[in-house]
N, C-alpha and C positions, 0 to 999 in steps of 0.2 A: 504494500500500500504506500509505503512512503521509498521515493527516493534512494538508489545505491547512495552510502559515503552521506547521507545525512543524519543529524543528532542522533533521532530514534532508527535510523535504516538499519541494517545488519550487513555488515560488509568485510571482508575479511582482514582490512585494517584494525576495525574494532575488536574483532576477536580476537588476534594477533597482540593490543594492547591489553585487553582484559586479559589473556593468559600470562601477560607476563609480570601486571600488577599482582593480581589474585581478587583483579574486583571484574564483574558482569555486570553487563547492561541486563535490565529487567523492566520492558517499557521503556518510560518516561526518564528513571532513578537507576541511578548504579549501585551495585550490593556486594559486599563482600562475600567472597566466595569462602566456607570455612570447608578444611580439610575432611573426607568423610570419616565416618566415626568405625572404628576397629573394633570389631566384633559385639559380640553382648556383654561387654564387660561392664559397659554403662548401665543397663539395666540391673544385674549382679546387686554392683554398689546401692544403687537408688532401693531394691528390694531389701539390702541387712538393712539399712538406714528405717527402713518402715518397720521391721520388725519380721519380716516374711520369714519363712525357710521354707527351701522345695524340701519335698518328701521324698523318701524313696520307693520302690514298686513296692516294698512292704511293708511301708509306713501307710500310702495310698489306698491300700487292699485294705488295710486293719480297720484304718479310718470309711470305709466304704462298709465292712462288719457291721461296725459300730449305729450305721445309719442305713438300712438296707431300705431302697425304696417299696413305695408301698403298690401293691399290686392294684391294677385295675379290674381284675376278675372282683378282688375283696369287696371295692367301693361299691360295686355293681350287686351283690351278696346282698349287701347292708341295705342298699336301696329297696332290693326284693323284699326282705323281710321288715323293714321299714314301713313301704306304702303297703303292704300286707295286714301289717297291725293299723295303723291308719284306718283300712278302707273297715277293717273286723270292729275298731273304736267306734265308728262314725257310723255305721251300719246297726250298732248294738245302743248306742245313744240314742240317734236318731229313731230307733226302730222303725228303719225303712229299708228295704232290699234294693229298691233304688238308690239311696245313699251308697250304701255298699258298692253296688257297681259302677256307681260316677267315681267316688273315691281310690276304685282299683284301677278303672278308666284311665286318672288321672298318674298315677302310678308307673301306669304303662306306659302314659307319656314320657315320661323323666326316663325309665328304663331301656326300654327298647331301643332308643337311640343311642345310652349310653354301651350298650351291648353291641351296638353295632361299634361303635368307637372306638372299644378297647378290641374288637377283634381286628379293627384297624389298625390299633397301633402297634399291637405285640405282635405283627404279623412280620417275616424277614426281611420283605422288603423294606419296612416303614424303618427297620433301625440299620441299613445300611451303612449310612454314615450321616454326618449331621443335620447337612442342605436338608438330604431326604429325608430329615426326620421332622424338619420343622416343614417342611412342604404337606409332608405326609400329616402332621399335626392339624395344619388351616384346611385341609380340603375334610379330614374327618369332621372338624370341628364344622364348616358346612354343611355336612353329609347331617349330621346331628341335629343341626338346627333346621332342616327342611325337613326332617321328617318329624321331626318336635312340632312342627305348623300342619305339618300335612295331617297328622294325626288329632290334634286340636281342630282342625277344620270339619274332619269326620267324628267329631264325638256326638254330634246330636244324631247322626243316622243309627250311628250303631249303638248307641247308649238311649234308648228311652224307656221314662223317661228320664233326662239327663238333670242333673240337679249339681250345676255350676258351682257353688259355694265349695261342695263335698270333693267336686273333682278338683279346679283350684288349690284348696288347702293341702293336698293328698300331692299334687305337683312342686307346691313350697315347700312342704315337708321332705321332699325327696329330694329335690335342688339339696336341701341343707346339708345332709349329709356330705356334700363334696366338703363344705368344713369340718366336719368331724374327723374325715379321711387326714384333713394336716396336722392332726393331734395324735393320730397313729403314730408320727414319726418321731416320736419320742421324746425325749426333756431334750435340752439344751446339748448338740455334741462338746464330747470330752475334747479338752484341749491335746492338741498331738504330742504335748511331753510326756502324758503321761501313758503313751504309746510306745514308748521307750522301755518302759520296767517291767 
């Protein structure tokens, strides 16, 4: 755009004096050019200074023991038997057989989709490697939410009659449980010194 051999042009004059300064033209401004950096050694220092330490493969593993993640089969479990008592509550409250089945209804909402998720996720492909795993994560996690609506859209054909409070409730109550699954994962992990003894 601009001119050979002007301020901002690029011409092999300029470059010829920026290598032998150690300053670059950048635009407009000239910048020093600083030497590039050897190795990770920078990182190293910056990490003791924070307090870091890498682990070893069986300091990693022990520390991974200590914290085993929690199954999505389990959360799914918990749900069943969750909106199970739910819909048995609300069915024996209410003393309505209608409650009951809005209440399971809604149950199956939360369910079924999560079933379909975790066969998604724990499936070979989906843990690949990372990309694919978070890829694999959004489309399930769509997969879940369309048939969360589709099945909500079909509750009054196949549930009559359908008594919305009972299904609702029996849907937040199974939602919830995904919080109770993060308490599975135990008290606070061990600090890794004491990984060592």
């Amino acid at each position: 755009m601009y001119p050979q051999g002007s301020p901002r042009g690029h011409s092999p004059e300029n470059a010829a004096q920026g290598a032998r300064t150690g300053v670059r033209e950048l635009g407009s401004r000239a910048v020093a050019s600083q030497p590039p950096r050897a190795g990770w050694d920078d990182d190293e220092d910056e990490s003791a200074r924070r307090g870091f330490k890498r682990l070893s493969a069986q300091e990693a593993k022990a520390l991974r023991d200590l914290n085993p993640p929690v199954s999505p089969w389990r959360v799914v479990a918990t749900q069943v038997a969750v909106g199970f008592t739910v819909a048995c509550l609300a069915g024996a409250v209410m003393g309505s057989v209608s409650v009951f089945w809005s209440a399971l209804y809604g149950a199956g909402v939360v369910v079924i989709p999560a079933v379909l998720m975790a066969r998604g996720m724990t499936s070979r492909l989906s843990s690949a490697n990372a990309g694919v795993s978070a890829v694999s994560f959004m489309l399930w996690e769509f997969v879940k939410i369309g048939v969360s609506v589709v099945l909500l859209m079909l509750a009054p054909r196949i549930v009559e009659p359908l008594v919305w409070p009972a299904l609702l409730l029996a849907v937040l109550v199974c939602i919830k449980v995904y919080w109770v699954a993060l308490s599975w994962r135990g008290q606070k992990p061990k600090p890794v010194e004491r990984l060592n003894s």
